[in-house]
N, C-alpha and C positions, 0 to 999 in steps of 0.2 A: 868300171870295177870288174873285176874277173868273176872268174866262178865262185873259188874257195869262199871269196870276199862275199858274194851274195847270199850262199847256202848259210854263212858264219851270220849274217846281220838277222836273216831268218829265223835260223836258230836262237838266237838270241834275245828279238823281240816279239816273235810270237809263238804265244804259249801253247796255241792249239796246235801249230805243226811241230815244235817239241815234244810236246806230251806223245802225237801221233810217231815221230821217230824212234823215242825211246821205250814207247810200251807197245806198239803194233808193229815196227822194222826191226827193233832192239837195237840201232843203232846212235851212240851220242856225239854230242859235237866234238870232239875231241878224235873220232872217227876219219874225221875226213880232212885230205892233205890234198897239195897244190896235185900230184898222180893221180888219185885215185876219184877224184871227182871227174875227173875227163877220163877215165876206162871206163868201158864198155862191156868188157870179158867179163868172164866168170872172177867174183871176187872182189870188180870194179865196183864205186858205187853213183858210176854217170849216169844212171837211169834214174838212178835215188834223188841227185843232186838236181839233177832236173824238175823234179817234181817237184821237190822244194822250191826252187827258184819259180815256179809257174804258181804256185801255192804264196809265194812271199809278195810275189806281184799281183793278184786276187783280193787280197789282204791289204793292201797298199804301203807293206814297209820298203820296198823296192821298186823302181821304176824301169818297166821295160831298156828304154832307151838310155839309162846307163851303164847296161854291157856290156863287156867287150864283144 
């Protein structure tokens, strides 16, 4: 699965790194596009994306070794 793919499953089934995006990042799912999750710059949100993804696999709704 890709990025987008993981951050979206994340978002979507767990509630505690939702809640944590949208009231502590102020960021919602609908935020984040196939771009903007692999930027890095000022604006990007790959650092964010990342942490979810590291946070979604913690959690055990994603599994390391199916990313790209």
């Amino acid at each position: 699965m890709d990025k987008l793919e993981a951050v979206q499953i994340v978002l979507r089934f767990s509630e505690s790194v939702r809640n944590w995006c949208e009231k502590d990042e102020k960021i919602f799912f609908d935020d984040f596009d196939n771009e903007n999750v692999m930027n890095y710059d000022t604006g990007g949100r790959g650092e964010l994306a990342d942490m979810i993804v590291e946070k979604g696999i913690e959690e055990g709704f994603i599994d390391a070794d199916d990313l790209d």
